[in-house]
C-alpha positions in Angstrom: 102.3 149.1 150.6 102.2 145.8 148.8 103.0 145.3 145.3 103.2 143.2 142.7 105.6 141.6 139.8 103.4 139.6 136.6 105.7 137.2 135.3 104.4 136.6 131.6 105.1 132.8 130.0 106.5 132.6 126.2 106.6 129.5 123.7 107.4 126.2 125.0 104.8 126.7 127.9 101.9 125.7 125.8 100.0 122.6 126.8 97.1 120.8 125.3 94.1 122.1 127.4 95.5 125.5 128.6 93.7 127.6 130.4 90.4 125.9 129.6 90.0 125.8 133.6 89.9 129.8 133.7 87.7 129.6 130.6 85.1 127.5 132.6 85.4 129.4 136.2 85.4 132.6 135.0 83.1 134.7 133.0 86.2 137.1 132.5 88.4 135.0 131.0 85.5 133.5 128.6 85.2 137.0 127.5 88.7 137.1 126.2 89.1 134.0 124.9 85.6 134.8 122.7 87.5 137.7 121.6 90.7 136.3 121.2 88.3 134.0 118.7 86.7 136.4 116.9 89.9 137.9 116.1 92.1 134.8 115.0 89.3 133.3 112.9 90.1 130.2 111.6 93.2 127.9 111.6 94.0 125.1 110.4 90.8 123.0 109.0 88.9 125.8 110.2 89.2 125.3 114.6 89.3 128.5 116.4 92.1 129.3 118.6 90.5 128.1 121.4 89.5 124.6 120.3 93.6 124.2 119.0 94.6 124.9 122.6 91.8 122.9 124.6 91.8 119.8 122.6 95.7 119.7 120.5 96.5 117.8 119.0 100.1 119.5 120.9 101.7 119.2 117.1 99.2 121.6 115.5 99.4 123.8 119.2 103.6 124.1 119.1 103.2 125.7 115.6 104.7 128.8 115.9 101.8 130.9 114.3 99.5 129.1 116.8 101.1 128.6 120.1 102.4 132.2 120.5 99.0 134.3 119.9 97.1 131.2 121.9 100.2 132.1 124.8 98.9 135.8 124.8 95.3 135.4 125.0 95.5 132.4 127.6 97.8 134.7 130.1 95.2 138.4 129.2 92.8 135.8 129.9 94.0 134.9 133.2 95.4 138.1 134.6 91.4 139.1 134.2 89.8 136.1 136.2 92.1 137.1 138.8 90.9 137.6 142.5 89.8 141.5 142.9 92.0 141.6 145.7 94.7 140.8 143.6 94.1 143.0 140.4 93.1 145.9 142.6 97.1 145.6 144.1 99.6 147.9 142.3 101.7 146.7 139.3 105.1 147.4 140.3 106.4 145.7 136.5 106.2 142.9 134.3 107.9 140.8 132.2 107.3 138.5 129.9 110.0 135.8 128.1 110.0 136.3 124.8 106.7 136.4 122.9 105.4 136.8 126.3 107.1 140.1 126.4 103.9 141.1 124.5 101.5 140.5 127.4 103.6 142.2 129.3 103.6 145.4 127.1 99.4 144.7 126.6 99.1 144.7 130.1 101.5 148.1 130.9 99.0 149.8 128.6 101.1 149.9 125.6 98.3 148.7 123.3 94.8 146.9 123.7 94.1 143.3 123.9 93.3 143.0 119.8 96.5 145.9 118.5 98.1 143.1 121.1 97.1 139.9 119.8 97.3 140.8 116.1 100.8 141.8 116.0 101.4 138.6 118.4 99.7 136.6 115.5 101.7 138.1 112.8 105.3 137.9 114.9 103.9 133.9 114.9 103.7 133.8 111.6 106.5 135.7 110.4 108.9 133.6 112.4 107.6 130.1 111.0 108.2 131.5 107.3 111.5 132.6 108.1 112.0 129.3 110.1 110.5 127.0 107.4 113.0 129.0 105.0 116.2 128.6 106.8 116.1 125.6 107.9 117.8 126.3 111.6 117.3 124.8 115.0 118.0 125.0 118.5 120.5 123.3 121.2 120.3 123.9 125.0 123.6 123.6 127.1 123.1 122.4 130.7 125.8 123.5 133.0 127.2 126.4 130.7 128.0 129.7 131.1 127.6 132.8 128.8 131.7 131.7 128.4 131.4 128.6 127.6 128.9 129.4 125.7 130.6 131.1 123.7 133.4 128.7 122.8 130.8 126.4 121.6 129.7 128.7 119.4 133.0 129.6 118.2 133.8 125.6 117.6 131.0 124.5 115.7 129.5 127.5 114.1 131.7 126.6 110.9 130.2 128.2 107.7 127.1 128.2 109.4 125.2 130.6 112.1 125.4 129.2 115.6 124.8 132.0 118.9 123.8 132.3 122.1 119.7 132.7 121.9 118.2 132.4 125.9 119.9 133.3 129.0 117.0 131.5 130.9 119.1 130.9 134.4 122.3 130.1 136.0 123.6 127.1 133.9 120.4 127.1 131.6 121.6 128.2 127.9 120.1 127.9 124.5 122.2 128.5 121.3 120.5 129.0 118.1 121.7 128.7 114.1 122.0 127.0 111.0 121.1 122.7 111.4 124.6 121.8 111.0 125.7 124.0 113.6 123.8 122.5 116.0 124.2 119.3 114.8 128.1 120.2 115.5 127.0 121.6 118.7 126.3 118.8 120.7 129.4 117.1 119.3 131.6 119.6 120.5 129.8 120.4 123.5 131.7 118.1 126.1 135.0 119.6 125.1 133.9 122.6 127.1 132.4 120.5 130.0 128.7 120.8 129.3 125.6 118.5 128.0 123.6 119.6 125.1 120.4 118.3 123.6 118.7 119.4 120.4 115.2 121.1 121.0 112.2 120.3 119.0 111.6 123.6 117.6 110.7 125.0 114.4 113.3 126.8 113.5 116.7 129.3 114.6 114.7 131.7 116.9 116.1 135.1 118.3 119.2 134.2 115.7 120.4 136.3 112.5 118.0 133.3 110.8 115.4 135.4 111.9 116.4 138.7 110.3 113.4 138.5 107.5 111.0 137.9 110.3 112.2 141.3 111.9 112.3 143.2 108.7 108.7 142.5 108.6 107.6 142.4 112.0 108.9 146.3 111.8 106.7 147.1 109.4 103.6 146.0 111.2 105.0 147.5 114.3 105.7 151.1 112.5 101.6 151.1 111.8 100.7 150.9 115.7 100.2 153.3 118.3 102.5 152.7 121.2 101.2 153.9 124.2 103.2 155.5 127.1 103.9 152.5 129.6 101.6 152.7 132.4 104.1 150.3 135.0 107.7 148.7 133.9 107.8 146.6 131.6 111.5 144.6 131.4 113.3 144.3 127.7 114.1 140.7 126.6 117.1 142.2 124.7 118.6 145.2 127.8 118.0 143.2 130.5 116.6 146.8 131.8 113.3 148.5 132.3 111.9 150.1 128.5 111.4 153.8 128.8 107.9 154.5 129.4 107.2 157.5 126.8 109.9 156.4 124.3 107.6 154.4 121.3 110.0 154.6 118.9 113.1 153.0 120.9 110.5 150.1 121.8 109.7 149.3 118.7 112.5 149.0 117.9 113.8 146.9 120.8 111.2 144.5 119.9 112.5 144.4 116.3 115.8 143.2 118.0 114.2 140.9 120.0 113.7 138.6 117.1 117.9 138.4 115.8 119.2 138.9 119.4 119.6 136.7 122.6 116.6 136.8 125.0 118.4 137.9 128.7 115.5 136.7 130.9 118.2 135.3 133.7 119.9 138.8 133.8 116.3 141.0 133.4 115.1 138.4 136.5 118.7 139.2 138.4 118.3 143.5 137.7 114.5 143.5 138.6 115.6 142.1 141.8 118.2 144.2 142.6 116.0 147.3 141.8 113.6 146.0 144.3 116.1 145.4 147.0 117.6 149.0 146.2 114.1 151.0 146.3 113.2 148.8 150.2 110.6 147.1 147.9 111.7 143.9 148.0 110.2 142.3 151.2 106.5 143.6 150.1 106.7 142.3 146.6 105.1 139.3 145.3 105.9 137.6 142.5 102.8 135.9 140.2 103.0 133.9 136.9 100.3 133.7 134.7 98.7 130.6 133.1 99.7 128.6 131.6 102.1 126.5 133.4 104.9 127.7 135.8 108.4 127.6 133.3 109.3 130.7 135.0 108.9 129.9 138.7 111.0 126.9 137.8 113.8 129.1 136.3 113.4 131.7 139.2 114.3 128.9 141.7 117.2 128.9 139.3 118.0 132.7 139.3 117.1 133.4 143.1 116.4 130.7 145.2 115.0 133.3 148.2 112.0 134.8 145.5 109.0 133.0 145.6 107.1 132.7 142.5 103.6 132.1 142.3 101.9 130.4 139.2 98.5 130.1 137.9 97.9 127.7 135.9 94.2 127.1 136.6 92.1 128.9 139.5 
């Protein structure tokens, strides 16, 4: 029997005019965008979520506390203009980089689209305070690995906080701390044989920088009603499948998320492995939703023989 493996985007795949083409093909995704709305309110000089991401401009969009709850309702949104033949096909897991770790968990049945997007919205925001507080950033290494990694950290971390953040593929590495660390970063860099460049992000994310963000984020996750998980659903932070009926460990799992290195390369790696162990491998298909396709790109990365596809519009 056929299966199938939802891939769910996180920030840095937000794009002026996101799914705005599933918005106008499909009565579905209208409907949760409208609720996804009604639910944010108003940002900033009083646009709804929706206008942000159809019209930018991309600098108000790549705010944290905007681009991640516009990145859940644009992929709910998505999954549920989907071809019938395709929704009606059994989830075999999901997973989701980063905040898109959240879809994933909205659509295993852990919560419902607004418990989903309202602790999405208040992970945003939490992590631009603490961001806008710390004043961090982010460097990505090209051609490292988790060793090398390492030693970059270890040279220009200094008085400052400087770690490994994103395992995103084979040779793909983000490190994330303090400014001057990453200022020292890609100084230091080609010592251990590998290119960095400085990100335009907002702040030190999935970094001890963060740890007020999770503090609170805790909090707001203590008040909601996990649900048992209806298909897998892969951690950022285990590489591993969550356990379905344990609420408590997931919560906090996703408090760790937030201070700890997102393992999407490995989680990719293990989910394929556990698919060529079960004989479910060859009747599997892999489908990323909107918007964009980061992660087919970094699957081409992690296993050139899956197939990943995206969809970014209808």
């Amino acid at each position: 029997m056929s299966h199938i493996v939802l891939l769910c985007p996180g920030q840095g795949a937000q794009a002026v005019g996101m799914a705005k083409a599933w918005h106008d093909a499909s009565p579905s995704a209208r409907a949760v965008l409208a609720e996804a709305d009604r639910i944010f309110g108003s940002g900033p000089d009083g646009r709804t979520l929706t206008d942000i991401a159809f019209n930018g401009p991309v600098e108000t969009l790549s705010r944290t506390d905007i681009s991640q709850p516009a990145l859940f309702a644009a992929a709910v949104a998505c999954w549920h203009a989907m071809p019938e033949d395709l929704r009606a096909l059994p989830l075999r897991a999901v997973a989701g980089l980063s905040l898109g770790e959240y879809t994933a968990l909205h659509l295993a049945g852990a919560f419902d689209f607004e418990t989903g997007l309202r602790l999405v919205m208040r992970r945003g925001e939490l992590m631009q305070q603490a961001a806008e507080a710390s004043r961090g950033g982010m460097v990505a290494l090209i051609g490292a690995d988790e060793a090398q990694a390492n030693e970059v950290c270890v040279r220009a971390a200094g008085d400052g906080c400087l770690v490994p953040a994103n395992f995103n593929a084979p040779g793909q590495i983000v490190l994330s701390g303090s400014a001057e660390a990453c200022d020292r970063a890609v100084a230091v860099a080609g010592d251990v044989g590998v290119r960095a460049t400085k990100l335009q992000v907002a702040g030190a994310f999935h970094s001890p920088l963060m740890a007020p963000a999770a503090e609170k984020l805790g909090e707001a996750l203590g008040r909601v009603d996990l649900r048992p998980l209806g298909c897998e659903v892969w951690s950022n932070v285990t590489a591993q499948p969550h356990e379905a009926q344990n609420a408590a460990l997931l919560r906090s799992r996703l408090v760790e998320q937030l201070v700890s290195p997102v393992r999407w390369s490995q989680s990719c790696a293990n989910l394929l492995s556990a698919l060529a162990g079960s004989g479910a491998r060859a009747t599997t298909a892999f489908h990323e939703l909107a918007p964009g396709s980061v992660l087919k790109g970094l699957m081409r990365r992690i296993d050139k023989t899956c197939e990943v596809t995206p969809h970014d519009a209808p």
